[in-house]
C-alpha positions in Angstrom: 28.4 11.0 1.2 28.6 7.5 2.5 26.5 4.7 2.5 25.5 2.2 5.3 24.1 -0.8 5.8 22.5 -3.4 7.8 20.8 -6.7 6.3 18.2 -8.8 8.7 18.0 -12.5 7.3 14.1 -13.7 7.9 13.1 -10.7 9.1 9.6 -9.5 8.0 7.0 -6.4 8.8 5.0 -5.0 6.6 5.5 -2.4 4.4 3.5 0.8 6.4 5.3 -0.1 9.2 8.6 -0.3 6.4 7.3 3.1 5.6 7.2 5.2 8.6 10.4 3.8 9.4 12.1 5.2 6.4 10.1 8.7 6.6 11.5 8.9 10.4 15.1 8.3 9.1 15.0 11.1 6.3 13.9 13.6 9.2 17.4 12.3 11.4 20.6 15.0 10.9 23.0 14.0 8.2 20.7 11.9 6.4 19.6 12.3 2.8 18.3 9.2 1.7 16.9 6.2 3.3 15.5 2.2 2.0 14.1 0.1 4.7 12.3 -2.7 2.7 12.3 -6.5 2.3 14.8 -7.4 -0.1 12.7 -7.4 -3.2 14.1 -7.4 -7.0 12.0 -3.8 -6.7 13.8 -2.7 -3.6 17.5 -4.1 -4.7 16.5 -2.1 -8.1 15.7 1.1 -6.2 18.9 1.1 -4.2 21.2 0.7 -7.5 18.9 3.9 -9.4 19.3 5.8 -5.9 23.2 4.9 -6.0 23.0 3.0 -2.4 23.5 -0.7 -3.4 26.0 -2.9 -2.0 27.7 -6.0 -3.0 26.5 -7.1 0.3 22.8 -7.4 -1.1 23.7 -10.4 -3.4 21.9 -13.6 -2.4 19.3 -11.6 -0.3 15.6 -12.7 -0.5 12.3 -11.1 -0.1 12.3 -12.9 3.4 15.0 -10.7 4.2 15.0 -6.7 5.8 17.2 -4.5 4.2 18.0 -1.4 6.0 20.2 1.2 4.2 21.1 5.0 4.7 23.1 7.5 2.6 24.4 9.8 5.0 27.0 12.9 5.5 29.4 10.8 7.3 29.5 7.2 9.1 28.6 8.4 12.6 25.6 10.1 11.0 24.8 6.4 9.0 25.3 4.4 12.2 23.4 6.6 14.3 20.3 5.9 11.5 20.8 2.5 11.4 20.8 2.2 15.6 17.1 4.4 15.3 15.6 1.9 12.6 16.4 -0.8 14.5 15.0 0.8 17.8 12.0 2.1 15.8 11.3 -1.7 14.6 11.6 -3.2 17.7 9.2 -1.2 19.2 5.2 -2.6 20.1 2.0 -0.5 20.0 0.3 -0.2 23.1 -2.6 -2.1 23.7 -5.5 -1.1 21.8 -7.1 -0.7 25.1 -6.5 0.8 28.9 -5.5 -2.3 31.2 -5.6 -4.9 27.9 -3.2 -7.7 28.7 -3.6 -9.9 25.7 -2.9 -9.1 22.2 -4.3 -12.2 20.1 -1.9 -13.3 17.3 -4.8 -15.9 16.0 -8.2 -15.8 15.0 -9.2 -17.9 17.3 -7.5 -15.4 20.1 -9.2 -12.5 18.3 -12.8 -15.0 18.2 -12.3 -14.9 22.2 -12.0 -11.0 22.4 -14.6 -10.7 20.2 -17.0 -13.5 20.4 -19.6 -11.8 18.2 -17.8 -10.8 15.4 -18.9 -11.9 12.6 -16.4 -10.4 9.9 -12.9 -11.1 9.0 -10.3 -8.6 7.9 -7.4 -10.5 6.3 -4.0 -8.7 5.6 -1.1 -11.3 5.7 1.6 -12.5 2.8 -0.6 -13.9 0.0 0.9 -17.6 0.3 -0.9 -17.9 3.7 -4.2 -15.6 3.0 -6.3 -18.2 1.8 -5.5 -21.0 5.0 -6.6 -17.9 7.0 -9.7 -17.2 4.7 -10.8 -20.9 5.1 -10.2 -20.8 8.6 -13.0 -17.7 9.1 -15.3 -19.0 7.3 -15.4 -22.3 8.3 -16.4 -20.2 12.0 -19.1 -19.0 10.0 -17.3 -15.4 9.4 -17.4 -12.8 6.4 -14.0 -12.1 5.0 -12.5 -9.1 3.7 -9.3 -10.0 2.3 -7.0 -7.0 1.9 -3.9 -9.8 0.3 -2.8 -10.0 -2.6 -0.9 -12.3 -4.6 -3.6 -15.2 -4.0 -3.3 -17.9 -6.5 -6.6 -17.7 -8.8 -7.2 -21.1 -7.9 -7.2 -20.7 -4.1 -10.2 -17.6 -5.1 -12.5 -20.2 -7.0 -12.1 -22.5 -4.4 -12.6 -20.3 -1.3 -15.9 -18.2 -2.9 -17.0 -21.9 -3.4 -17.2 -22.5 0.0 -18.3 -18.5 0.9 -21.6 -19.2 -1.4 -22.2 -22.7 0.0 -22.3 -21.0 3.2 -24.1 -17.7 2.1 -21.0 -16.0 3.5 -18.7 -12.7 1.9 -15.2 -13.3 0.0 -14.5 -9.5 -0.6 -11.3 -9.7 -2.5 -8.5 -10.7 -2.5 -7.0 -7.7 -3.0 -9.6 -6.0 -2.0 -8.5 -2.2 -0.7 -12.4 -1.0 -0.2 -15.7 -1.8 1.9 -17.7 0.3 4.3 -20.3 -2.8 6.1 -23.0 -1.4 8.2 -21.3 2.3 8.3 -17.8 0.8 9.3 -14.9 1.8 7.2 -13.1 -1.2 6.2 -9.4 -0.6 5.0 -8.8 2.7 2.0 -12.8 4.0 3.1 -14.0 7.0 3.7 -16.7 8.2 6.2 -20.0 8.6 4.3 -23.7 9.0 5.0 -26.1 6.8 5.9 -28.3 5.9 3.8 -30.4 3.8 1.4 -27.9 3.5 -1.8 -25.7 -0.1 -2.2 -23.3 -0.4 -3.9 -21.0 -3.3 -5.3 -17.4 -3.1 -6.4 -14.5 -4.9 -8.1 -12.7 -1.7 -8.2 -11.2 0.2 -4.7 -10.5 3.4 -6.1 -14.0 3.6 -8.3 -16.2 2.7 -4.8 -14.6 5.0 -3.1 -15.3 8.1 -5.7 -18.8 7.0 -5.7 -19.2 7.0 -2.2 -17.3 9.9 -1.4 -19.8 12.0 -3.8 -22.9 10.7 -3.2 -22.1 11.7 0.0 -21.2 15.4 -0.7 -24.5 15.2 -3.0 -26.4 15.0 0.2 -27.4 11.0 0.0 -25.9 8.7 2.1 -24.6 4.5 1.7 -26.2 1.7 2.6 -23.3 -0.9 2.1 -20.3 -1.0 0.1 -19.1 -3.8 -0.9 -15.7 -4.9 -2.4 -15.4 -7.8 -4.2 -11.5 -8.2 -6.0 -10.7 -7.0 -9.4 -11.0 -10.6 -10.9 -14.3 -11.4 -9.1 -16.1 -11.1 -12.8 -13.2 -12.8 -15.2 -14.6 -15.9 -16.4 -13.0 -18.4 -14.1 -14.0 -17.1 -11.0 -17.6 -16.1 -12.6 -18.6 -13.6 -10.3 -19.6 -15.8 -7.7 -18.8 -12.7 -5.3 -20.9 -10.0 -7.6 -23.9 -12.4 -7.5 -24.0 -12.8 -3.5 -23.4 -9.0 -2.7 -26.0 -8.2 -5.3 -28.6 -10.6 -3.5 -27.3 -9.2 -0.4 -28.5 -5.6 -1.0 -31.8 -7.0 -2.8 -32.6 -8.5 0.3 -31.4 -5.6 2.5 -34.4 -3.6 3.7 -32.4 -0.4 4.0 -31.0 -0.5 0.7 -33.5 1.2 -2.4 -30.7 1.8 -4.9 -28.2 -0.5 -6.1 -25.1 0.5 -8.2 -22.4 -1.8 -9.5 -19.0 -1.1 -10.6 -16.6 -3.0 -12.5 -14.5 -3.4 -15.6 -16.5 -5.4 -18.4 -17.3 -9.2 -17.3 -16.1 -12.0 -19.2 -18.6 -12.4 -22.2 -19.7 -15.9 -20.0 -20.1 -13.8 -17.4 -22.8 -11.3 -18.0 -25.2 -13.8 -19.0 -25.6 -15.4 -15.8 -25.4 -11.8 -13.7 -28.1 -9.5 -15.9 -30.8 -12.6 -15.7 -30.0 -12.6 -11.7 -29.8 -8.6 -11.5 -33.2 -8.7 -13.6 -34.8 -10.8 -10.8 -34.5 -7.6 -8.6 -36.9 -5.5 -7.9 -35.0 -2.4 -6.9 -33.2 -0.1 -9.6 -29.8 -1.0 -10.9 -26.9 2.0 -12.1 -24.2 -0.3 -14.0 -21.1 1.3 -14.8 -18.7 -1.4 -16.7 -15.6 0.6 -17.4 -14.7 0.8 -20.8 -18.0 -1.1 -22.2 -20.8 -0.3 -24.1 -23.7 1.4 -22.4 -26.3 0.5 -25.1 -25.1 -3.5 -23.5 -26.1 -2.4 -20.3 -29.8 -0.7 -21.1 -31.0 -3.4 -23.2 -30.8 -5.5 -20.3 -33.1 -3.3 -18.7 -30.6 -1.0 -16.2 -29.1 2.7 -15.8 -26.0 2.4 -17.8 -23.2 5.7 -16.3 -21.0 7.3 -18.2 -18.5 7.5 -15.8 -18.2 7.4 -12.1 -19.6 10.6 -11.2 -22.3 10.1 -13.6 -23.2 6.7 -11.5 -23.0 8.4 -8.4 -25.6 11.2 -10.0 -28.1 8.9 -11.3 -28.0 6.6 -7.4 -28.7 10.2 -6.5 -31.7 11.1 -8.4 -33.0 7.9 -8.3 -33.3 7.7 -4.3 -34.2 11.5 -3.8 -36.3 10.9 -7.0 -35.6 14.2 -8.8 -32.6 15.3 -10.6 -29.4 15.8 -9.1 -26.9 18.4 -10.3 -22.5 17.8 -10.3 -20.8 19.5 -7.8 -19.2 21.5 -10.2 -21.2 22.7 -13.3 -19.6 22.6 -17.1 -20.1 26.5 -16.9 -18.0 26.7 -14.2 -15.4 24.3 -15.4 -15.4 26.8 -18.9 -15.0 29.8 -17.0 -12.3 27.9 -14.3 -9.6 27.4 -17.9 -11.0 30.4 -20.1 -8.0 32.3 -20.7 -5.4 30.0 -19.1 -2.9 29.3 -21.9 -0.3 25.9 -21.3 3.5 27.1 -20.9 4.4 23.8 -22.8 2.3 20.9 -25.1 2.0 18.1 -23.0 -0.1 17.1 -20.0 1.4 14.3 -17.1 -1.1 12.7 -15.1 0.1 11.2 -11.9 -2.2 9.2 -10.0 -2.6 6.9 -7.1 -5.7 5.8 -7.9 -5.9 3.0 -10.5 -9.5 3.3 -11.6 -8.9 7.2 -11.8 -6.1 6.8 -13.8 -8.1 4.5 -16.3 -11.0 6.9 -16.2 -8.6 10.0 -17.4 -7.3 8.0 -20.1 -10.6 6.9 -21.2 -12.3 10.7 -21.8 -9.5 12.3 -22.8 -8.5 10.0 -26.0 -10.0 12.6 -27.9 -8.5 15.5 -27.0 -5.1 14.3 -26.6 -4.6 11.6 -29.2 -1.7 9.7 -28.3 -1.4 9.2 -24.7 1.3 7.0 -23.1 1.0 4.9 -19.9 2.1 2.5 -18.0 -1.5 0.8 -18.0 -2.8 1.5 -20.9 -6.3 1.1 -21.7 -7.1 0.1 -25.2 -6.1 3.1 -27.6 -3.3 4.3 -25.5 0.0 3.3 -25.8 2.8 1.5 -23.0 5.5 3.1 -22.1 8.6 0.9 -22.8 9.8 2.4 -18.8 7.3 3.0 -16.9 9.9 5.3 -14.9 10.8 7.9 -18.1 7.3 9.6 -19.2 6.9 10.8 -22.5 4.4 12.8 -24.7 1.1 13.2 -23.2 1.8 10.8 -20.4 -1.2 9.5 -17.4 0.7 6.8 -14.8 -0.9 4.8 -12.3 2.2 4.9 -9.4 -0.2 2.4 -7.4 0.5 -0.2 -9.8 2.4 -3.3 -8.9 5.5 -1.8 -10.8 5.9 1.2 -8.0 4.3 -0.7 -5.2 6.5 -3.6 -4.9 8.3 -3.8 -1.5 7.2 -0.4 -1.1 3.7 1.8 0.5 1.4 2.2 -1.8 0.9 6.3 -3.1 -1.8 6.5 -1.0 0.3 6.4 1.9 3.8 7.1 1.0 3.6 10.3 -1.2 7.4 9.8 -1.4 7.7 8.6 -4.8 5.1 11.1 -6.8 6.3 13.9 -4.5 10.0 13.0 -7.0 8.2 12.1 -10.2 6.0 15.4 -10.2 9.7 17.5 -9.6 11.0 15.3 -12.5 8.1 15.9 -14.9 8.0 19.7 -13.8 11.7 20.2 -15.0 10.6 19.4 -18.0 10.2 22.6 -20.7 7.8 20.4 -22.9 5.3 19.6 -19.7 2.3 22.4 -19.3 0.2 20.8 -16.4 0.3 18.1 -14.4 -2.5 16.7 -12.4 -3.1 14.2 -9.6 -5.1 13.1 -7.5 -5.8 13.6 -3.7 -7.3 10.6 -1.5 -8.4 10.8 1.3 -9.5 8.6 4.3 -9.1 5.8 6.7 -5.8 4.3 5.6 -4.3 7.2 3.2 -2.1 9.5 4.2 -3.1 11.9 7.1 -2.0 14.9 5.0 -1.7 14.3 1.3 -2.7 17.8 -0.4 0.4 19.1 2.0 2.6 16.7 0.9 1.7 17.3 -2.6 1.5 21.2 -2.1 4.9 21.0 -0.5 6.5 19.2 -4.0 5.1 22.0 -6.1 6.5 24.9 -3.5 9.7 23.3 -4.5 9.5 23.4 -8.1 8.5 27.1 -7.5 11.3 27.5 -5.8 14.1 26.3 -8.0 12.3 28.7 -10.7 13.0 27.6 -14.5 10.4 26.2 -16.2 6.6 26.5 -14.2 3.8 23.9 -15.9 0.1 24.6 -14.1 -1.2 22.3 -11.2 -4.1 20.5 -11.1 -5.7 18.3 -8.4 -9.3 16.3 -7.4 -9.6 15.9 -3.9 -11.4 12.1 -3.3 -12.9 12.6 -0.1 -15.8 13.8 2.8 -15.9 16.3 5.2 -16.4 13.5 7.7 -12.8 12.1 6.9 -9.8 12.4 9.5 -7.7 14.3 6.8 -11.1 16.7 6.3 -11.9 17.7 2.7 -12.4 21.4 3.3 -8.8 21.6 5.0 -7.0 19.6 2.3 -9.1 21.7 -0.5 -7.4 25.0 1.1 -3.8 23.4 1.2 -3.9 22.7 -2.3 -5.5 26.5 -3.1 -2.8 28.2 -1.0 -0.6 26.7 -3.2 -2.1 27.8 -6.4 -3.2 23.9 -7.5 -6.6 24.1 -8.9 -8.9 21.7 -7.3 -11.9 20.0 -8.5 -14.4 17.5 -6.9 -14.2 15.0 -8.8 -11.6 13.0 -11.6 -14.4 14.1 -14.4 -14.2 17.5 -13.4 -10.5 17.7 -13.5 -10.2 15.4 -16.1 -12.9 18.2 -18.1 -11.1 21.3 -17.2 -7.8 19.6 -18.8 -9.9 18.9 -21.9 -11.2 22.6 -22.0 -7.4 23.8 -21.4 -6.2 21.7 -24.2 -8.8 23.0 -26.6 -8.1 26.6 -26.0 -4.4 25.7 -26.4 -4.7 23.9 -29.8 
């Protein structure tokens, strides 16, 4: 095996684009292993684990494209290198028949467009917040999809939204579905008369995806960036999207969803959610519920829980899980473990968190690489250990690479890896679908277990929830019956998955 190499100086695209440039190269004869990235500290890093780095790589910058291929032979690792430069250079067509002007600006895009009235904003974080100014001085909402924006430049921007009655949503903000249109990581929902308001991506995209499949439909979702209710930015965003759905005539059911405020935080938003006369399902991750319904609102339990009690509330009756307990019993009665621990690996952050959360008490110890309070770090996030739930879309596994919503890459290694091990008895994931993720996850996933099937050895159990609609381009019914052909139990939701492990463990212990 050889490597080659090619380095780009101030060269940048972003990383899906990165991505599906690297997945072509794997497919090309010759070629086992591919990097095309920016020349991160997390990129130069993969390339020395992967055996691929180069002296030449000294002194490159995150400015920089890297391009390298481990091939049988240097034809074959020329030939690649030729193909990911041709694939780069490459343009989409336009986005319509006879279209002769692709706008590089917002003001270009304003003159296309001249009644739009939102912004999505997806650029390098040091610019995102000249771009944010620049829609809403226009007068424009802005979803911004960035990260890496300076706290400072948040405060200062959702100043100016709420002086001007306009939407910050973010930054980082991966989720929002405004009057039926999927923004970004969405999926296609109902219509309907349930709002909801998010600092978490992952967590408004389960609750939309199954009050959907529940039969109700969505109003508006609304993203508002993970720090939106930390003290200094004071939920400026929270407060406007909550007035927003008071005042929305199609909304009769409000849900919001967020880790716990700061403690100067709540104050100010239960006294402004108590001035609305519509019900409220609050689901604070990780807090107290008994804080929640003294103030006078549905506290959840989880997020299925807050996508039940939405549910009952608008069809005013009760509203039963997809999946009942009994079933979930009967679904790991008699299964036995073939080892005593349990890996988790997610793409979903909020997921993730969730799984850690509820199953504290039938695991004990659980390591992760973010840790809620009562779990414990893992000193490399890269080497799992004990009863083990990792979050590969944290910033750790994501640096100068696609998220694991799009690049299945990554996990489809780490599952191989944990399955090898004798002491690992299941492993479960997670499986989202929708606008932005990619167009054929449970396959991808599927295809990694096949293999460890193949190699025989040690076989843990597979376990997956599917995060999704029937409406979505992937289609939930079609990934459900990948996943089942390849003997991965599936289950609707993260708390029915996340039950069924409990249920396994118990009969095991």
């Amino acid at each position: 095996m050889i490597v080659c190499h090619r380095i780009k100086p101030q060269t940048y695209f972003d990383s899906v684009t990165l991505m599906l440039v690297g997945t072509e190269l794997k497919k090309l004869p010759g070629v086992t292993n591919a990097v095309v990235g920016m020349g991160t500290d997390y990129n130069l890093d993969s390339l020395k684990r992967l055996g691929m780095y180069s002296d030449a790589f000294a002194g490159v910058t995150p400015a920089d494209l890297v391009l390298a291929v481990q091939a049988a032979d240097q034809p074959a690792g020329e030939a690649a290198l030729a193909a990911a430069e041709d694939l780069l250079q490459r343009r989409p067509a336009p986005a319509s028949r006879g279209a002769a002007y692709a706008p590089t600006t917002q003001d270009g895009g304003a003159r296309l467009l001249p009644d739009a009235n939102l912004v999505l904003i997806s650029v390098p974080g040091p610019f995102a917040a000249r771009e944010t100014e620049i829609a809403l001085a226009a007068g424009r909402h802005v979803m911004l999809f960035s990260d890496n924006v300076p706290l400072e430049d948040e405060v200062r921007l959702k100043e100016m939204a709420v002086r001007k009655g306009l939407l910050v949503m973010g930054p980082d903000c991966g989720t929002a579905i405004i009057n039926q249109v999927p923004l970004a990581f969405a999926n296609v929902v109902r219509p309907g008369d349930i709002g909801l308001v998010a600092a978490s991506g992952t967590g408004l995209q389960e609750v939309t995806a199954l009050i959907t499949r529940l039969g109700f439909g969505i109003s508006q979702a609304i993203g508002v960036g993970g720090r939106d209710l930390s003290e200094k930015v004071g939920g400026r965003m929270t407060l406007l999207a909550a007035q927003a759905l008071a005042d929305d005539p199609r909304t009769k059911v409000i849900v919001l969803i967020s880790k716990p405020p700061a403690p100067a935080v709540v104050e100010a938003l239960f006294a402004r959610l108590q001035q609305i006369r519509k019900p409220v399902v609050v689901y604070f991750i990780g807090a107290d519920p008994q804080m929640i319904t003294r103030a006078g609102f549905r506290a959840a339990a989880h997020l299925e829980d807050a996508a039940l009690q939405a549910c009952a509330l608008a069809g005013g009756r009760p509203v039963s899980p997809l999946l009942s307990l009994d079933e979930i019993r009967r679904r790991a009665a008699g299964q036995t473990l073939p080892g005593r621990f349990v890996r988790g690996l997610y793409s979903g952050g909020t997921l993730c968190d969730e799984a850690q959360r509820l199953l504290q008490g039938s695991l004990g110890e659980i390591w992760s690489n973010t840790p809620v309070p009562g779990c414990r770090a893992l000193p490399d996030p890269f080497q799992s250990r004990g009863h083990c739930i990792v979050d590969l879309g944290d910033d750790t596994f994501t640096r100068g690479r696609a998220h694991p919503m799009i690049d299945p890459a990554y996990r489809q290694e780490r599952l191989q890896a944990e399955a090898a091990d004798p002491d690992v008895g299941l492993i479960f994931f997670d499986v989202v679908l929708g606008f932005g993720s990619h167009p054929d996850m449970a396959g991808a996933m599927a295809e990694a277990v096949r293999q460890v099937r193949a190699r025989g050895g040690h076989q843990p159990r597979f376990a997956a929830t599917i995060l999704g609609t029937e409406g979505d381009p992937q289609n939930l019914r079609r990934q459900e019956a990948t996943l089942a052909d390849a003997g991965i139990d599936t289950f609707p939701s993260n708390v029915a998955l996340v039950t069924y492990v409990q249920h396994l463990i118990a009969s095991k212990g």
